[in-house]
KEKE-918413 format. One record per residue (C-alpha): residue in one letter; z negated, x, y negated. Coordinates in Angstrom, 1 decimal. Each point is the difference from the previous one (the first is absolute). Layout:
rest=A&c3=Z&c1=X&c2=Y .
...
end
This chain:
rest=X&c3=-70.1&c1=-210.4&c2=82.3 .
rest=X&c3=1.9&c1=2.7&c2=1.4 .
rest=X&c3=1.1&c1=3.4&c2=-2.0 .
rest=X&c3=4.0&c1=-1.5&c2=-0.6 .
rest=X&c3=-1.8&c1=-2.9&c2=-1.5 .
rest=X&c3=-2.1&c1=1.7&c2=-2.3 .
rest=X&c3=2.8&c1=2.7&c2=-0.7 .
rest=X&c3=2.1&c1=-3.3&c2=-1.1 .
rest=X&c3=-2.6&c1=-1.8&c2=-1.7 .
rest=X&c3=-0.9&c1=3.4&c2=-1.9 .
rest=X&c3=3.4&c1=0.5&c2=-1.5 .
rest=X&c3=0.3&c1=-3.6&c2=-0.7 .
rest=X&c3=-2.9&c1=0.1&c2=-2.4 .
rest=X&c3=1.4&c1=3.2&c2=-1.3 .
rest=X&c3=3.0&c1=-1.6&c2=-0.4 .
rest=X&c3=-1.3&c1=-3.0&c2=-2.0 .
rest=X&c3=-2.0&c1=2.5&c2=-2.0 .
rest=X&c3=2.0&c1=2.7&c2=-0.7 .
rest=X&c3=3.4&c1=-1.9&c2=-0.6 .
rest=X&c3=-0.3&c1=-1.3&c2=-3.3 .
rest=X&c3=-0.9&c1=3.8&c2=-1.2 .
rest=X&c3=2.3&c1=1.5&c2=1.9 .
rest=X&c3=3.0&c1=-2.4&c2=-1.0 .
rest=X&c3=-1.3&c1=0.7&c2=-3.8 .
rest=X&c3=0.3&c1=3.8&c2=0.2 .
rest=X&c3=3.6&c1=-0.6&c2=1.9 .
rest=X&c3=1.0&c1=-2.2&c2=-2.2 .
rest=X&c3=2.0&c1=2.5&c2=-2.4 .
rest=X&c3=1.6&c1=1.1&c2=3.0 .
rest=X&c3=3.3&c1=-0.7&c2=1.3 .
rest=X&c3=-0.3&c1=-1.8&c2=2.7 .
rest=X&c3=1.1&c1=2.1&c2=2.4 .
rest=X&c3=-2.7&c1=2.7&c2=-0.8 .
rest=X&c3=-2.7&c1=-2.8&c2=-0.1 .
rest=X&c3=1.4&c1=-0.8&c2=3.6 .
rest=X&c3=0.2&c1=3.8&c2=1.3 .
rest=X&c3=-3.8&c1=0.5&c2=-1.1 .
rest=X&c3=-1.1&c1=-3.1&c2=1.7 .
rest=X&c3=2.0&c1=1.5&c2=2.7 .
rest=X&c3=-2.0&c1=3.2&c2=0.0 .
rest=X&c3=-3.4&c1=-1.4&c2=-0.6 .
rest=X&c3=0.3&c1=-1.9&c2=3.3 .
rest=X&c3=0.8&c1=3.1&c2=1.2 .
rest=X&c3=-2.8&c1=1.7&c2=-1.0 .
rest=X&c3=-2.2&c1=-3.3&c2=0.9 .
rest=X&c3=1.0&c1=0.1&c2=3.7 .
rest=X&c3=-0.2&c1=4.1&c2=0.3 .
rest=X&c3=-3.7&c1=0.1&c2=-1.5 .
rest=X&c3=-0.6&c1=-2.3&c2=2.8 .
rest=X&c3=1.2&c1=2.0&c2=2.4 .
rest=X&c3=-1.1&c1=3.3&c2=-1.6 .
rest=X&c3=-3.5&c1=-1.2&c2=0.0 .
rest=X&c3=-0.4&c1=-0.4&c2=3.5 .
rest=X&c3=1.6&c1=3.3&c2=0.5 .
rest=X&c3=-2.5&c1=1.7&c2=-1.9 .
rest=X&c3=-3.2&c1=-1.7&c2=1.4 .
rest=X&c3=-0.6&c1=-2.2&c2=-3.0 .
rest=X&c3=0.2&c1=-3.4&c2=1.7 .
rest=X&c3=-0.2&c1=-1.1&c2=3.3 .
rest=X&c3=2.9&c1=0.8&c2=1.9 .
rest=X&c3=1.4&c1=-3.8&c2=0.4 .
rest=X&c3=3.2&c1=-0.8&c2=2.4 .
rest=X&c3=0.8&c1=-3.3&c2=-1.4 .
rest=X&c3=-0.2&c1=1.4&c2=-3.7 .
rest=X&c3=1.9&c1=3.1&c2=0.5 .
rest=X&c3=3.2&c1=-1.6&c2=1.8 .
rest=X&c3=0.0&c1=-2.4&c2=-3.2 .
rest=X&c3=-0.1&c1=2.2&c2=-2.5 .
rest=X&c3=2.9&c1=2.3&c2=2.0 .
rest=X&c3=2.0&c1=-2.7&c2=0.8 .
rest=X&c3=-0.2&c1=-1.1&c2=-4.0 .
rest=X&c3=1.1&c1=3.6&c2=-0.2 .
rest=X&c3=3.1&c1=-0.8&c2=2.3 .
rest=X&c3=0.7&c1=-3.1&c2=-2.2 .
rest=X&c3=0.0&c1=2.1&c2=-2.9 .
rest=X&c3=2.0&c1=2.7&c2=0.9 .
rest=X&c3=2.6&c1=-2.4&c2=1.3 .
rest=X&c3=0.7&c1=-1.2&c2=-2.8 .
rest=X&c3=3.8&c1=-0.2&c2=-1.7 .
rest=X&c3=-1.6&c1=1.7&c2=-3.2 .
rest=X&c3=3.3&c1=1.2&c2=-1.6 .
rest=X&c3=-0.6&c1=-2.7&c2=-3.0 .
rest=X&c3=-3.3&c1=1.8&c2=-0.6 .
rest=X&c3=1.3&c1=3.2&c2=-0.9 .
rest=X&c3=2.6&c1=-0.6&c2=-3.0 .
rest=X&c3=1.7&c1=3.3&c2=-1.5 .
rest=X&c3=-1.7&c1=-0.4&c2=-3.7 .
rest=X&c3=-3.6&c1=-0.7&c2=1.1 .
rest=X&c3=-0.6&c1=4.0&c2=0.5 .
rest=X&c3=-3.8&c1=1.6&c2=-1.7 .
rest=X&c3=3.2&c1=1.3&c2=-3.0 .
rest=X&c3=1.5&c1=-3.0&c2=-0.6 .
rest=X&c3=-3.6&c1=-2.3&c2=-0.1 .
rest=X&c3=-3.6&c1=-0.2&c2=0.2 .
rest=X&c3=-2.0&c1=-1.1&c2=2.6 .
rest=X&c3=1.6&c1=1.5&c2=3.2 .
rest=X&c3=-0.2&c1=3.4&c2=1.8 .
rest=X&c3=3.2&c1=-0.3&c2=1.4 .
rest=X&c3=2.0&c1=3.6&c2=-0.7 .
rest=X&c3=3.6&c1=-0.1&c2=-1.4 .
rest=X&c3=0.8&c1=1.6&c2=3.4 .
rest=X&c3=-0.5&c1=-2.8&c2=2.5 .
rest=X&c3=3.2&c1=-1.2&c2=-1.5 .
rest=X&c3=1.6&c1=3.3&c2=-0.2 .
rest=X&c3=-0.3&c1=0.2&c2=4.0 .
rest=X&c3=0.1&c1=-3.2&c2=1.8 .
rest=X&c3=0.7&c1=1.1&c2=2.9 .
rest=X&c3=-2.9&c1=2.1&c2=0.7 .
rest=X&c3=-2.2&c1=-3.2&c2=-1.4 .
rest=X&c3=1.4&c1=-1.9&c2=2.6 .
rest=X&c3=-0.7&c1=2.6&c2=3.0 .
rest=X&c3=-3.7&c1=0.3&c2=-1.5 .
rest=X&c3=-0.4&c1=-3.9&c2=-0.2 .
rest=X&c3=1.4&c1=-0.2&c2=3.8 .
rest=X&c3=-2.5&c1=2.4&c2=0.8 .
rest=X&c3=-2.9&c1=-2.0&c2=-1.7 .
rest=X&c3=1.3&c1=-2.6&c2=1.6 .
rest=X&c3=0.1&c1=1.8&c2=3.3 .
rest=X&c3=-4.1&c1=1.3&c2=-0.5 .
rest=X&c3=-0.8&c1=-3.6&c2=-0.4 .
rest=X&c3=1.6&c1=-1.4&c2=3.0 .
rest=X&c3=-1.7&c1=3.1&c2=1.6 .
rest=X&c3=-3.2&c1=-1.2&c2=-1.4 .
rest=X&c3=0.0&c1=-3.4&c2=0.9 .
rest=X&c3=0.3&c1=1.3&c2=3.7 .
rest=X&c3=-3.0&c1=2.0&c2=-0.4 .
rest=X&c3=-2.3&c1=-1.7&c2=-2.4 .
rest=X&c3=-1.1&c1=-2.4&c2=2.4 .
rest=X&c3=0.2&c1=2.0&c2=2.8 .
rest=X&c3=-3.6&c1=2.1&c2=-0.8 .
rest=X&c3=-1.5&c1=1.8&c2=-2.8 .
rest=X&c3=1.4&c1=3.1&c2=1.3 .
rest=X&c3=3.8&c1=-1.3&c2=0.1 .
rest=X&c3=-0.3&c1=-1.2&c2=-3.6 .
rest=X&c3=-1.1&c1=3.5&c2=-1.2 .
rest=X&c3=2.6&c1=1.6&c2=1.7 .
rest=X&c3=2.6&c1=-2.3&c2=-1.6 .
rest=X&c3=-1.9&c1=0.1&c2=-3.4 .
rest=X&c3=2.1&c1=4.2&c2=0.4 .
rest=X&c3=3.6&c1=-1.4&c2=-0.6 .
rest=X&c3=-0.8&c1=-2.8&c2=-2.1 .
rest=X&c3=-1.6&c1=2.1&c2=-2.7 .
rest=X&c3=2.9&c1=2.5&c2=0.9 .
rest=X&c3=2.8&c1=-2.3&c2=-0.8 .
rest=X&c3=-1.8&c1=-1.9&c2=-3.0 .
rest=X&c3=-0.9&c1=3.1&c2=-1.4 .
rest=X&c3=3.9&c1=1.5&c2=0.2 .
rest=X&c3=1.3&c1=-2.3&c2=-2.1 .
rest=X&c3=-2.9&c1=0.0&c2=-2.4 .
rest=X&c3=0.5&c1=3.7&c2=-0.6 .
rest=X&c3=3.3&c1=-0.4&c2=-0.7 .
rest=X&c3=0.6&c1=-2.9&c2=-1.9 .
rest=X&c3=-3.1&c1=-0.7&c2=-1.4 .
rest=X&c3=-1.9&c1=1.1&c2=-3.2 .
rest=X&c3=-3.2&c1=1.8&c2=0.7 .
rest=X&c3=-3.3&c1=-2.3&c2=-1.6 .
end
């Protein structure tokens, strides 16, 4: 079985055993915070993939990391508007991280999830490329991710 396989297989049986506890805890949620989380989890799925062969902790694997970046592509391409309704802020309820300010300056959180979306398109031209390519890339990824996170996102 080759490494796409098993990455596919492996988040299948996460899938079957994490989605019932994962729809419970969501399930206060409106549904649009439920679907932004799922939303970043895949994110953070697909980038631990990645960031692991970066750092040495798996095998580098060519097949694997053009998956997980182009999943990373798919994500970022998505028409998430519906996601992020004014009202679902960390001050107005519980369970999100998501600052008052993302809605305060659009704008600027559409330049930084052009440039996510950007990283990941570099990425997916890299990541498959060599081990080397996909460290470089794993720079400007982190870069943009992390921009918007700083911004608009409650620190854990």
């Amino acid at each position: 079985m080759n490494a796409t396989r098993m990455l596919t297989a492996a988040a299948t049986v996460a899938t079957i055993i994490m989605g019932p506890a994962i729809a419970h805890a969501q399930e206060d949620l409106p549904p649009s915070v439920a679907a932004r989380k799922a939303q970043m989890s895949l994110y953070a799925f697909n980038l631990g993939q990645l960031g692991a062969m970066a750092k040495g902790e798996v095998d580098y694997d060519a097949d694997a990391a053009t998956a997980a970046a182009s999943n990373l592509v798919k994500l970022s391409s998505l028409a998430a508007g519906p996601m992020w309704v004014p009202g679902t802020d960390t001050e107005s309820i519980d369970g999100t991280r998501a600052l008052p300010a993302l809605w305060e300056n659009m704008a600027d959180v559409v330049e930084k999830a052009t440039a996510v979306n950007e990283a990941a398109v570099a990425m997916e031209a890299a990541a498959g490329e060599s081990l080397e390519g996909l460290q470089g890339a794993m720079a400007g990824l982190g870069q943009a991710c992390g921009s918007c996170h700083k911004a608009y996102r409650e620190p854990n």
